[in-house]
N, C-alpha and C positions, 0 to 999 in steps of 0.2 A: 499408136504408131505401127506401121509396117514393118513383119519379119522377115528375114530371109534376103535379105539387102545383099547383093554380090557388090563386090568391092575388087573393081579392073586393077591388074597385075601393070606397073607402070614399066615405064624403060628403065634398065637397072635390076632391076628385085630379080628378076628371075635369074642372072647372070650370078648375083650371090648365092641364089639357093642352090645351081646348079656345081657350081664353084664352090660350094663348101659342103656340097653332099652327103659324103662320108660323114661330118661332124656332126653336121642338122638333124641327120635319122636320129643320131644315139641320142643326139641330146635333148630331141623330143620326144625319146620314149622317158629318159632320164626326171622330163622337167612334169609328165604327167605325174608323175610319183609326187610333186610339189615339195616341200621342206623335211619330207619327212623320209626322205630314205635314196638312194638311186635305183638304175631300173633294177629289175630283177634279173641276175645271175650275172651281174657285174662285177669286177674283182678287182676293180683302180681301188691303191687305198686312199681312207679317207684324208684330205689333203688340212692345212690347218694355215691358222694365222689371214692376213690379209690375206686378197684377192689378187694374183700375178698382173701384170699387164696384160699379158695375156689371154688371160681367162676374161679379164675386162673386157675389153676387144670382143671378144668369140660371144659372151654372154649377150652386150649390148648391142651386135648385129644381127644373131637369132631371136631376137627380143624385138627388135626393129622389121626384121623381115616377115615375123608372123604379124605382126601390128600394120601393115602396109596391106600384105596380104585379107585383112580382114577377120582373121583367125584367132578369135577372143580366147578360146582356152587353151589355145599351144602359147600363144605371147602371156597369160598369166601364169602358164607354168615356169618361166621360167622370173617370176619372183617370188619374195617369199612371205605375200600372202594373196595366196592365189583366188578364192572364192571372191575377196573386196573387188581385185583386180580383173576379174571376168569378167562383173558385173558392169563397172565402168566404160572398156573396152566392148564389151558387147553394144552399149547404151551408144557409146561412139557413132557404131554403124546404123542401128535399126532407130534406132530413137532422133540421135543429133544428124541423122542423115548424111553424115560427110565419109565422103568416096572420093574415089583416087585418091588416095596418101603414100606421098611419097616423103620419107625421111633423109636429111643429111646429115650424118655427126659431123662434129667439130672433132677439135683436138684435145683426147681427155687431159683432164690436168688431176692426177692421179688416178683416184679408183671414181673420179665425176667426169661424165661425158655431156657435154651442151651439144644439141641439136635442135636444128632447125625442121619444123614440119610446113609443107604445102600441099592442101589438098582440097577439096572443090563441097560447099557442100548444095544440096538438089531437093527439091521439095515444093510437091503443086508446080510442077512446069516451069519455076523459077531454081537458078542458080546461080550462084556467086562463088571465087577462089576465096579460099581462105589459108592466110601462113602467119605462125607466130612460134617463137623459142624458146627452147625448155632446157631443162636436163635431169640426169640420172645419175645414183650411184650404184655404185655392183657392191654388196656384199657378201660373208660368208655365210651360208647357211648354219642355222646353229643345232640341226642335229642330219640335216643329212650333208653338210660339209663342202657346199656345190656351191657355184659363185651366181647368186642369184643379185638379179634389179631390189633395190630398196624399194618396195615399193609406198607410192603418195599417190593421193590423186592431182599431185601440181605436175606428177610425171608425163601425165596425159592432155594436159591446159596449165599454165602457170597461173591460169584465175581459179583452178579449184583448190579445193578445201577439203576433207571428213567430210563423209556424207550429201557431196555434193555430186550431182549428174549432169550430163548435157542434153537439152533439147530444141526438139526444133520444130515451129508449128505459129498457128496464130497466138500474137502477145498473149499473156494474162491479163496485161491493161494496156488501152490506149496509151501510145506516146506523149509526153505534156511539154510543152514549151514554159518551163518554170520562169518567173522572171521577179527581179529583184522588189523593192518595196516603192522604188522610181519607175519599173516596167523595163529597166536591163536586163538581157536575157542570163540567164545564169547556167551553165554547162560544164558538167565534171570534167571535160578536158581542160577549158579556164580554169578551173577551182576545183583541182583533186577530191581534196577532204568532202565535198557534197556528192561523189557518187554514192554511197549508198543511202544519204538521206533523199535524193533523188527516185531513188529506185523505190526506197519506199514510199514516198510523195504520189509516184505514177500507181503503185500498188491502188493504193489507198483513194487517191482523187483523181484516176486516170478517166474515170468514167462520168466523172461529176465535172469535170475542166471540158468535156460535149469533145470528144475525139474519138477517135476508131481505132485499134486496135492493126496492126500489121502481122508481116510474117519474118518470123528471127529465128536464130540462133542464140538459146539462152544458156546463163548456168543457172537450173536449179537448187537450191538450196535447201538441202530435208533438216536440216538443225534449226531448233526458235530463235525467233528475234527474241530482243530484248521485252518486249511484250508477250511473250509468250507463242503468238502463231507466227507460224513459217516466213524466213524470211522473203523478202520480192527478190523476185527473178533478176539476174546480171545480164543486159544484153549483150554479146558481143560481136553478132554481125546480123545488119538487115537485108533481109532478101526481097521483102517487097513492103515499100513505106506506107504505115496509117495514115492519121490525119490528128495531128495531132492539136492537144488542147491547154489552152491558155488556163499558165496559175500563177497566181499571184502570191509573194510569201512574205515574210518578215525582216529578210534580211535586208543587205545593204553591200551591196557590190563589194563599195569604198575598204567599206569596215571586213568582209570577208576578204578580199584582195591581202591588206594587211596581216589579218590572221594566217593567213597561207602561208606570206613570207615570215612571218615571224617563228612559227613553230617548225618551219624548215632547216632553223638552226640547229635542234635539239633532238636527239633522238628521244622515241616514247613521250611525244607533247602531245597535249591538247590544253584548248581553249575556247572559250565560251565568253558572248558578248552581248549583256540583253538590256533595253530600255526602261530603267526602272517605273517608268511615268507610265506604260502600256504593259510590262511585263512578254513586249514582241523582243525574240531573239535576232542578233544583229547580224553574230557569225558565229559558225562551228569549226575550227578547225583540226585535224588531227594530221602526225607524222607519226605513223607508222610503220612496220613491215608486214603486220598481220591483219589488217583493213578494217579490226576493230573501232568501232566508235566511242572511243571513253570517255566523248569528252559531254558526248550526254548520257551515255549507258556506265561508264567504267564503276568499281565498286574499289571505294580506297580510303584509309584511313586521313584523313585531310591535315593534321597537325595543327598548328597554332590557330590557322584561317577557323577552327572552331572554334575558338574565344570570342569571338563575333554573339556566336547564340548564349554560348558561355558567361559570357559578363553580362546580355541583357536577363537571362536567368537569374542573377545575383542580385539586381538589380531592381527587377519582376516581383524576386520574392525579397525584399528591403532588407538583403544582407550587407548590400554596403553602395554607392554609387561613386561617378564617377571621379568625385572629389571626396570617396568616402575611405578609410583604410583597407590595404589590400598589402601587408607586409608583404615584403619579396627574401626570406629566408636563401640560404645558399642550398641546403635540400628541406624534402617534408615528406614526409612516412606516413601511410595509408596504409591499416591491415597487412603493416610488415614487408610491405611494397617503398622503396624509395626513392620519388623523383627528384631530378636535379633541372639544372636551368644550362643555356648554354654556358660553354666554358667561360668565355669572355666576359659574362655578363656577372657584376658586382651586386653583391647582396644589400637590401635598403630595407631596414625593418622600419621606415617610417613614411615607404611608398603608400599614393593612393592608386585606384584603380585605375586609372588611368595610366599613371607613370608605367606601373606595370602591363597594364597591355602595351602601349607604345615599345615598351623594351620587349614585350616579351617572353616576360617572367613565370615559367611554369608554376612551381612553387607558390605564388599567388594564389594560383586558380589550386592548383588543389588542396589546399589551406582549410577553404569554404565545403570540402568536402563533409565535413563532419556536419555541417547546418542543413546539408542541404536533403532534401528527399531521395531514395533510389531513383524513384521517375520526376524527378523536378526537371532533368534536361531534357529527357525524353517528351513532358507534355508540353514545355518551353518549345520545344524544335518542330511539335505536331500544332500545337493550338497559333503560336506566334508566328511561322515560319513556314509553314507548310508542308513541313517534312517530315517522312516515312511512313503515309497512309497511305502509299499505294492507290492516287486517285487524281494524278498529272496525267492530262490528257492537251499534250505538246501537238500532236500535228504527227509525230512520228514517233517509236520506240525510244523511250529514255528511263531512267533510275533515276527512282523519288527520294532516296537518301535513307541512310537506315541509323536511327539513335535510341537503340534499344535499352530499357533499364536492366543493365545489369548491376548485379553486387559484388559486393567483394573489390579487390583495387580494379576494377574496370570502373567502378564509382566514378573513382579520384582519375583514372587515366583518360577518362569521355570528358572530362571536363576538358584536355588538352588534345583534343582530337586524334588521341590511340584509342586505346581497349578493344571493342565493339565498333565503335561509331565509322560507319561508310558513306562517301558524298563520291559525287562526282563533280568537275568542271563546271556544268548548268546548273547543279543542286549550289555549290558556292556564288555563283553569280548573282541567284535569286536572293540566297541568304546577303548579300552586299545589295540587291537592290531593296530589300525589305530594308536595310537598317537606315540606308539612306533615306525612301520617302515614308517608314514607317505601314506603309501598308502591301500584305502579302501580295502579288499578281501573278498569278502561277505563270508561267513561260511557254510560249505560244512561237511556231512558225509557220502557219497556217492560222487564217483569222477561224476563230468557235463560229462563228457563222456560217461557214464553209460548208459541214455537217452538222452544223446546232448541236455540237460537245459543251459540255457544262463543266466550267471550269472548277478547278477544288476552290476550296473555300478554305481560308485561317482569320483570326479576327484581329492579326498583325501585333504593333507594337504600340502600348502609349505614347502619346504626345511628347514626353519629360524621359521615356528609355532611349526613343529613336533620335532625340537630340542631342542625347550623352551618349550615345552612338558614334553619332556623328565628327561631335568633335573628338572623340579619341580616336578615332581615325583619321579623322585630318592632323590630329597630332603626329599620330604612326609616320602619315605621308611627310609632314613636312619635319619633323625633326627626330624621330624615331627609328626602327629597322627597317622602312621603307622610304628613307628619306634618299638615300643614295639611287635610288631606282626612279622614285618618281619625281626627280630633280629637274624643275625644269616644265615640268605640265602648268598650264596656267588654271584656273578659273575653281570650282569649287572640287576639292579634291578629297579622299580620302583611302586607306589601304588599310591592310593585313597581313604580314606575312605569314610563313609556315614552312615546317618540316616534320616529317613524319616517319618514322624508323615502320619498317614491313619486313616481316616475316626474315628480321635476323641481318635483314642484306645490311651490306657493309655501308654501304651509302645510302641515305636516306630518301626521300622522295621530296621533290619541292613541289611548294604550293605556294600561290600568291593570287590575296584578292584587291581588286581597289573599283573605286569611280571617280569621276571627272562629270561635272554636270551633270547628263542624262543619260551615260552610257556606264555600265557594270559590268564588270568581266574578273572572271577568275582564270586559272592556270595550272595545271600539272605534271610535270616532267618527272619519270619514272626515273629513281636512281641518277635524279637528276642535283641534289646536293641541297641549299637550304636555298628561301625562299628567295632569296635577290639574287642566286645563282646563275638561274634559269628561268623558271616562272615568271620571277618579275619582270625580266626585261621582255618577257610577251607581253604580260599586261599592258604594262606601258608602251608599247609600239601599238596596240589597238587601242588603248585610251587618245592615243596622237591622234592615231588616225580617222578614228569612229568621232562622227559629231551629230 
């Protein structure tokens, strides 16, 4: 990219620089010193506590007017990390191309100032305007005591991130015209939650969908995806259109439409929706604030919804089945560890396995701890299930699930999906779609054909596990913990719920799996309460909906 980019002085800017003269000098020799002192042979003392209105104000429009100006290291110096923030700012002009910038604040609402930016960006003979809005906070410096910008890179684009740059030049991939599993076109402004499986869709099959490549304005992203290389480029303005190329995927308009609306209710959801007959994923959706995809990458301890691999484990290895004994004690002590069951739920020492998954009964499952091997759920979850080899090749970046053998009361607590044990949304869905048809099919949104990717391989569940499977989950559904959630679905039905206590928080995490015929879906809502809380009533709105 091109150094030395001038960046025109617009209407406005000069009339503050000129207009605030006297302040601008000082406080650009002040802000080259950056956090760490004021200028030399200055004798203000050192100020304390919040940021005045004032100093807001005075900070945020020499911070603005060097930023307009084009002046990467006088507008970093006045936050208080000034190298991250040059670097970005600089990148703004020579790199991202965009010239004429002109800022308007808004009206601070404390020590936070929202502004709106409009500014033009140029590149190869083409230009296009570009305006979108941000804001800032001004804090105190913590040793040189000067009211500096908090600096972020959302300060500079509300779509960056850590680590993230602007550029501007020919795509990395052709543009693709994604379209549903009917040939509806499918587009992140329709369907949020799919822009960044999108982005990496174009990454990956932009060149194989036979399309050309354009010229944009992107956000780079130097942190790994969930697979480890770099994530795909954010576009956020085209300047001159490729040609772009037809791809075909797994989803399903209907059944993503659904999932959008449904995890719109809940903060920190996701959900996941796949065809246990093909192992193709139906919908992804996520509600977030931080654009993470959890609901195929997230890493989370799953709660109950592991008794799913849990009980065909017990089962696997002929410690009990699902008309076989599974007392349900009020607690049970592991290695000095003591689990309890929910509050409400009444102790049955003459429960079978089933009764007790249907309720839900912790204490059950870790009962069997003492029969069972350190790695009996761990080779259960890898050989049966498909889970935690590390060898899911979905179409795009996702987390294979992790059921590590540990010892000690993580034993007893993986059997209840704490300890160790990490799933995500997709990873539960599969495990619901294996128990239903009994045989693993790793999950797919893009057909293996595409690029001739070799699916993993498990050798699933016996004929006689994945029926006792089955029906105690359709027991769950219709008269168990997930009867009030899935009340009302017709046709072959089955569930799980869960919660899952993390790292202390007060409120737990829900989780809920089920299927309905040919469609599997799991659920996660972050500090979102037990499993019929939240979770389940996404499940069930995409089970409705998805057919």
């Amino acid at each position: 990219m091109g150094k030395g980019v001038k960046i025109a002085v617009v209407g406005g800017v000069c009339a503050v620089m000129v207009g605030g003269a006297g302040y601008g000098l000082h406080t650009i020799a002040s802000a080259l010193n950056g956090d760490g002192g004021t200028a030399s042979g200055s004798t203000e003392a050192a100020r304390t506590g919040p940021p005045s209105a004032g100093e807001v104000a005075e900070t945020s429009k020499a911070f603005f007017a060097a930023w307009e100006k084009g002046d990467a290291p006088a507008a970093a110096g006045y936050t208080n990390y000034r190298e991250a923030a040059q670097q970005l700012l600089a990148a703004y002009g020579d790199d991202a191309h965009i010239t004429r910038v002109r800022i308007d604040p808004g009206t601070p609402a404390g020590r936070t100032v929202p502004f709106t930016v409009r500014a033009v960006v140029a590149y190869g003979g083409k230009a296009k305007p570009i305006g979108y809005a941000s804001r800032l906070t001004v804090v105190r410096g913590q040793t040189s005591h000067r009211a500096l910008v908090d600096w972020d890179p959302s300060v500079v684009h509300p779509g960056l991130r850590k680590g993230d740059t602007l550029v501007t030049g020919e795509a990395e991939a052709p543009p693709i015209e994604a379209v549903d599993r009917d040939g509806k076109v499918l587009t992140a402004a329709k369907y949020p939650s799919l822009g960044p499986i999108l982005d990496e869709l174009r990454k990956r099959y932009g060149g194989r969908a036979g399309g050309r490549p354009g010229v944009e304005l992107a956000v780079r992203h130097e942190a790994a995806g969930a697979d480890g290389g770099r994530a795909a480029d954010t576009t956020l303005l085209t300047l001159a259109k490729g040609r772009a190329g037809k791809l075909r995927t797994t989803l399903g308009a209907g059944a993503q439409a659904a999932a959008e609306a449904a995890v719109e209710k809940y903060k920190d959801a996701s959900v996941v929706a796949v065809r246990p007959s093909t192992g193709e994923i139906l919908a992804v959706a996520n509600h977030r604030d931080d654009g993470f995809d959890a609901a195929l990458s997230g890493e989370r301890p799953p709660g109950s919804t592991m008794k799913i691999v849990s009980a065909a484990t017990l089962i696997d290895s002929g410690l009990t089945s699902a008309n076989g004994k599974a007392p349900c004690p009020p607690s049970a002590v592991w290695q000095s560890q003591t689990f309890h069951n929910m509050k409400d739920l009444a102790p049955n020492e003459n429960a079978t396995l089933s009764e007790s998954f249907a309720r839900s009964c912790n204490t059950a499952f870790v009962k069997f701890a003492d029969d069972l091997g350190v790695d009996a759920l761990t080779r259960e979850a890898q050989d049966r299930f498909g889970l935690g080899r590390d060898d899911w090749k979905v179409g795009v970046p996702s987390f294979d699930g992790r059921v590590p053998a540990a010892g000690g009361p993580d034993t007893a607590a993986n059997l209840i999906g704490q300890g160790k044990v990490q799933m995500s949304p997709l990873n539960m869905a599969s495990v619901t779609a294996t128990a239903k048809t009994g045989v693993f099919r790793q999950p797919v949104i893009v057909p293996l054909s595409l690029d001739h990717r070799a699916a993993a391989q498990a050798r699933g569940l016996p004929a006689s596990t994945s029926q006792q499977l089955r029906a105690m989950m359709n027991r769950t559904a219709r008269s168990g913990t997930a009867a009030g959630v899935m009340a009302g679905l017709t046709g072959d039905i089955g569930a799980k719920t869960g919660s899952a206590e993390v790292d202390g928080n007060v409120t737990s995490d829900s989780w809920f799996a089920g299927y309905r015929d040919d469609v599997a879906a799991a659920a996660l809502v972050q500090d979102g309460g037990h499993g019929i809380d939240a979770a389940g009533p996404i499940v069930a709105t995409v089970l409705r909906s998805a057919g």
